[in-house]
C-alpha positions in Angstrom: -46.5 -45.0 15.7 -42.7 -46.1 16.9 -40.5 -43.3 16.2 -36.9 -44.9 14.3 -34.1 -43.5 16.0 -32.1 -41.3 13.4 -29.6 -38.4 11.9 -30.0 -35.8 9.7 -27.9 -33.2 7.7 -29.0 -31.2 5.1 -27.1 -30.3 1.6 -25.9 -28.1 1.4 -26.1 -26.8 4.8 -27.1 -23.2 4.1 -29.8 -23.4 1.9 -31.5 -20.2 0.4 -35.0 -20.1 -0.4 -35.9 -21.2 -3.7 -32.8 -23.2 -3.8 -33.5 -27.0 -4.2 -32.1 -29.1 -1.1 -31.7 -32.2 0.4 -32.3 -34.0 3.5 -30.9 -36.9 4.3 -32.1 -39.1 7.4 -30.2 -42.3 8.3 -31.0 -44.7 10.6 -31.3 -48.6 11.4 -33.9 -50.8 10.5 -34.2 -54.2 11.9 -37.4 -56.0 10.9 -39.1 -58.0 7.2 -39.4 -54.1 6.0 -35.5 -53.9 5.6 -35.3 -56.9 3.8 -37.7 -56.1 1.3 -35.5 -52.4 1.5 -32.4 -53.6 1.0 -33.6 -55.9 -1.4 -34.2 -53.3 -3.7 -31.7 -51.3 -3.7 -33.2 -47.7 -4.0 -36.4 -47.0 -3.9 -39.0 -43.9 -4.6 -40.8 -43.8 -2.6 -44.5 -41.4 -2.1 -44.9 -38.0 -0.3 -48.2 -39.3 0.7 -47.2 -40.9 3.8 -46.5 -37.7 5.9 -48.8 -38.2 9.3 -50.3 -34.5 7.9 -50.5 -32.5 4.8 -48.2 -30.7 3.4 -48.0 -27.1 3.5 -47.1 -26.5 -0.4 -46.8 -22.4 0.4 -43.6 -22.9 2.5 -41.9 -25.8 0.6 -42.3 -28.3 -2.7 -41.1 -32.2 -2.1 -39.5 -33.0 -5.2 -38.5 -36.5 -4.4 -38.3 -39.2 -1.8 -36.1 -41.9 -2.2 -34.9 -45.1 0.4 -31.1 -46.3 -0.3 -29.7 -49.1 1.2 -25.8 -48.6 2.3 -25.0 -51.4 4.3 -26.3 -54.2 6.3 -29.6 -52.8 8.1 -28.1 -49.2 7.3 -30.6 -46.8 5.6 -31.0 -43.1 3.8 -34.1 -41.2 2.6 -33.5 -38.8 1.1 -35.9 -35.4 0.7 -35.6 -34.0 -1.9 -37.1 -30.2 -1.6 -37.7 -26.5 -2.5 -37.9 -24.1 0.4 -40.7 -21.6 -0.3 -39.9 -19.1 2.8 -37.5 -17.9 5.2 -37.3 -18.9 8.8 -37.9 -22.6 10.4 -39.5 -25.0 8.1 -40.0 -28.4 9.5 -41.7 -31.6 8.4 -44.5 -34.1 9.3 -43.2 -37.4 10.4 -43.2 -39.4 8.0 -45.0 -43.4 8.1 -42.1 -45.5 6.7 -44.0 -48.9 7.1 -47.1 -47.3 5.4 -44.6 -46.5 2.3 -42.3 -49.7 2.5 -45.9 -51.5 2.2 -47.3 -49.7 -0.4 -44.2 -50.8 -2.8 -43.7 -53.6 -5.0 -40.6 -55.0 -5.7 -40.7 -55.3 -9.5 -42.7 -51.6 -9.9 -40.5 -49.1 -7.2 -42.9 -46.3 -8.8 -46.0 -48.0 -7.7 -47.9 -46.0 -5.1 -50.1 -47.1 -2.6 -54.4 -46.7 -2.6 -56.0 -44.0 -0.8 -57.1 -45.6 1.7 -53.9 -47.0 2.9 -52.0 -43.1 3.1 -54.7 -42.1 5.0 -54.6 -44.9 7.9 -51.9 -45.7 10.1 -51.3 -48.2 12.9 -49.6 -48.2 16.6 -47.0 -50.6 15.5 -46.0 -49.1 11.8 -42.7 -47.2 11.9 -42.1 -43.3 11.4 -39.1 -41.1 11.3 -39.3 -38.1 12.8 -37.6 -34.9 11.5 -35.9 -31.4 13.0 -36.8 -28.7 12.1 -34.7 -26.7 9.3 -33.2 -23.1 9.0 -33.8 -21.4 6.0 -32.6 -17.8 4.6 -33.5 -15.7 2.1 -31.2 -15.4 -1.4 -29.3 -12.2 0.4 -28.8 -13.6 3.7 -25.6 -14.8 5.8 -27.2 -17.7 7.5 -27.5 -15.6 10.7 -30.6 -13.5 9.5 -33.1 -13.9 7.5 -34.2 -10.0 7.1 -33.2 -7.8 4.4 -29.8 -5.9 4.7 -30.1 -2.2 4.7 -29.1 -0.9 1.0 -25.0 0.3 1.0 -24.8 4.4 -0.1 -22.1 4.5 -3.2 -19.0 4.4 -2.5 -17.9 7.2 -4.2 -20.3 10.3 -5.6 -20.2 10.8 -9.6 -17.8 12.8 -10.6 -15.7 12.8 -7.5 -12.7 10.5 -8.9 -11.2 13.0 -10.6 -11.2 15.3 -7.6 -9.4 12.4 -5.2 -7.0 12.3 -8.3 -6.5 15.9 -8.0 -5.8 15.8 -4.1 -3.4 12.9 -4.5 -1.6 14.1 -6.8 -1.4 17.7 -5.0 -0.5 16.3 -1.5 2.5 14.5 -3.8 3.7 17.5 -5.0 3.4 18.5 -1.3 5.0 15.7 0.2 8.1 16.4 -2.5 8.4 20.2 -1.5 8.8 19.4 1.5 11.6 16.8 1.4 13.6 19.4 -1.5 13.1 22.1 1.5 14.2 20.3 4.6 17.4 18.8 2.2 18.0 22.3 0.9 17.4 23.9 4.7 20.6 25.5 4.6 20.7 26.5 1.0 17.7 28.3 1.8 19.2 29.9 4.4 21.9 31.4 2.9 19.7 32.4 -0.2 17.7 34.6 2.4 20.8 35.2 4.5 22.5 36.9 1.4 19.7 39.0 0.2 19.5 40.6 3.6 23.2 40.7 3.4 22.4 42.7 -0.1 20.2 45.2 1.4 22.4 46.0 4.3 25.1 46.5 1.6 23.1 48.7 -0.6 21.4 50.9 2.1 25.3 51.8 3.8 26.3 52.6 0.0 23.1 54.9 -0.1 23.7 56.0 3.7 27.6 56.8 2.5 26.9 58.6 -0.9 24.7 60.7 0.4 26.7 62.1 3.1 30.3 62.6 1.0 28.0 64.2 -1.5 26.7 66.9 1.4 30.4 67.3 2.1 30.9 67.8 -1.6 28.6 70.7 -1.6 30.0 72.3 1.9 26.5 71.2 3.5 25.9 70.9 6.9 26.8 66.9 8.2 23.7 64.9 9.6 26.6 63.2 11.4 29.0 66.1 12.2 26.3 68.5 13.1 28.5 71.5 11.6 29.0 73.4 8.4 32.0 71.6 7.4 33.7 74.8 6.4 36.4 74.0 7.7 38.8 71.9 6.3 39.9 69.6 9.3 36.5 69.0 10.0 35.8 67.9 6.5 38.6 65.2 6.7 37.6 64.0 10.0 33.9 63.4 8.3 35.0 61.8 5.4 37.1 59.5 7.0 34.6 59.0 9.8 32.0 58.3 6.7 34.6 55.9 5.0 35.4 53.6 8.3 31.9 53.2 8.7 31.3 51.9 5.2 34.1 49.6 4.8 33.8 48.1 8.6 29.8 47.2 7.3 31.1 46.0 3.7 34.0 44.0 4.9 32.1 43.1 8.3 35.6 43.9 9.7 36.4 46.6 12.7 38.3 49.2 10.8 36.4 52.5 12.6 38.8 51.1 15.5 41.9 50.6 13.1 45.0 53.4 12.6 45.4 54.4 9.1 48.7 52.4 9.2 46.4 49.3 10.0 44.4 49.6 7.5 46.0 48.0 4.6 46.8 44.5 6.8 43.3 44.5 8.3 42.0 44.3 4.7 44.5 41.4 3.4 43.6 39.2 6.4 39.9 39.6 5.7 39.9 39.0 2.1 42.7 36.8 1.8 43.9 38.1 -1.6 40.6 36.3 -2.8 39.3 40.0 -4.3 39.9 41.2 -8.2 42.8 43.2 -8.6 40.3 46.5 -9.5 38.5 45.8 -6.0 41.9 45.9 -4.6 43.3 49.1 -6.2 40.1 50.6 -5.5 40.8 50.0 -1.9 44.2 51.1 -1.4 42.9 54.2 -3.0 40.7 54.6 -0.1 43.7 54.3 2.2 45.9 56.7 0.0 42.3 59.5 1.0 43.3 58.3 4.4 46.9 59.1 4.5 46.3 62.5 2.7 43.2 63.4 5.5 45.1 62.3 8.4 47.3 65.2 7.1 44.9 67.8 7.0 43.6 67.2 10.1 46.6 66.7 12.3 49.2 69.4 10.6 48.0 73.0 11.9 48.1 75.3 9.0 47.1 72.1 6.4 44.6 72.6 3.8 42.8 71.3 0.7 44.5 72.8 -2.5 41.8 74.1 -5.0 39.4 71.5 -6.2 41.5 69.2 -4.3 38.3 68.2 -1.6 36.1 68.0 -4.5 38.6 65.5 -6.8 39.2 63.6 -3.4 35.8 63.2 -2.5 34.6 62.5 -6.2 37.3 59.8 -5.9 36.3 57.9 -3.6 32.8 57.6 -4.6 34.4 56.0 -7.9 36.2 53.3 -5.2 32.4 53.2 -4.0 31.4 52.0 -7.1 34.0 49.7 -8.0 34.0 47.9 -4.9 29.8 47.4 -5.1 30.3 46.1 -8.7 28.8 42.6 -9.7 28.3 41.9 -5.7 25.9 38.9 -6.3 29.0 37.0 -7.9 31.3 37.9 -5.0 29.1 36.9 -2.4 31.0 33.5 -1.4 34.5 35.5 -1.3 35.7 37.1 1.5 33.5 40.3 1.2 
């Protein structure tokens, strides 16, 4: 047989199997055949003329039909069902044998056994490539079966992610409200060591006017404190201590007479006026002990030591009072 020089696409051009396709073969036919062709317009024409049988368990020919489109310009179209995956291709396919076996006025007419069954050298076939198909999962670039896909997400687990999302958020906002507060937070922690310092030298100060109160021997003095020059020179030694760490200004280094200015320039007047008196009392137990100590034959009157100490652990007090609130003043 002559083979007709042709082109083929199929549509659509991925097919799946079990999908129903079509080939489409055109080519040029110059001879009486394309008259009688193009004469009729379309015609159906018989699956019997393959050059072999048809293997019905890897596709189903629907239809065949011959269209004319222009002058000597021809289609047949296949019309199929793929049965299986892979390379499909088939038989050539006798188009004199066909064209013959039609009659113009019956199209559906098909021809006798005997003609389907013999062919000659000179009849005409088209010849056909073979065809790709995939199964109803594939991608067109393999036809075996894709591996299952695990859940995306166990049962139950959604709410968990919510959880985590919404804790790293909170996170997230901590963070930011601590970096923009940095220094706030500082001086929160810088102020309740600042507290404790405070409250251990008013502990640290009690304790040891209290000892001289009761004519006990002086963790600091190391003597009886019988002696009332001594007991001036600890209380005042006591009292420097305490207000240098309480106004966080140098006044174990400052003269009686300096007192008084050293504590205006570091509070700036900012203090209540209690806080104030309270402090000039302190200075008043300064004048009167820088008299015991340096006059020769000076001493405490009765219950004077007692009154005097007693005293100044009431300027203690005062000066301790409602701290918190007084932390962003000058003490």
């Amino acid at each position: 047989m002559i083979k007709i020089e042709s082109q083929q696409i199929l549509i659509p051009k991925q097919v799946y199997i079990g999908d129903r396709a079509e080939l489409r073969v055109t080519f040029v036919l110059n001879s009486e055949l394309a008259q009688k062709a193009a004469q009729s317009g379309q015609l159906k024409l018989s699956s019997e003329y393959f050059a072999r049988s048809l293997d019905f368990t890897e596709y189903e020919i629907k239809s065949i039909t011959l269209s004319n489109t222009g002058q000597n310009h021809f289609i047949l179209d296949i019309s199929f069902i793929p049965w299986r995956t892979g390379l499909i291709q088939f038989p050539e396919y006798n188009l004199t044998a066909a064209l013959s076996s039609t009659k113009q006025a019956d199209p559906n007419h098909e021809a006798n056994s005997s003609s389907s069954t013999s062919s000659n050298a000179s009849d005409l076939s088209l010849y056909f490539e073979p065809l790709e198909i995939v199964s109803l999962i594939g991608n067109g670039e393999s036809a075996t079966l894709k591996k299952s896909a695990p859940p995306l997400l166990l049962p139950g687990t959604i709410y968990r992610i919510y959880a985590q999302i919404i804790v790293a958020i909170i996170l997230i906002i901590a963070i930011i409200r601590l970096i923009v507060k940095h220094k706030a937070i500082n001086l929160f922690f810088k102020n309740r060591r600042l507290l404790r310092k405070y409250k251990k030298n008013r502990r640290a100060t009690e304790k040891l006017l209290k000892s001289l109160l009761e004519n006990k021997s002086s963790t600091h003095a190391g003597s009886n404190c019988l002696d009332d020059h001594d007991c001036a020179e600890q209380i005042q030694i006591a009292m420097r201590k305490y207000l240098e760490i309480r106004l966080a200004t140098p006044f174990t280094h400052a003269n009686t007479s300096e007192m008084a200015p050293l504590f205006n320039k570091t509070t700036q007047g900012l203090l209540p006026e209690q806080k104030e008196d309270a402090f000039y009392e302190i200075v008043a137990a300064f004048v009167r002990t820088d008299f015991i100590r340096y006059s020769k034959d000076a001493k405490f009157g009765p219950d004077e030591k007692s009154e005097l100490i007693k005293k100044l652990l009431e300027n203690i007090n005062t000066l301790e009072t409602e701290v918190r609130e007084e932390k962003n003043a000058a003490l």
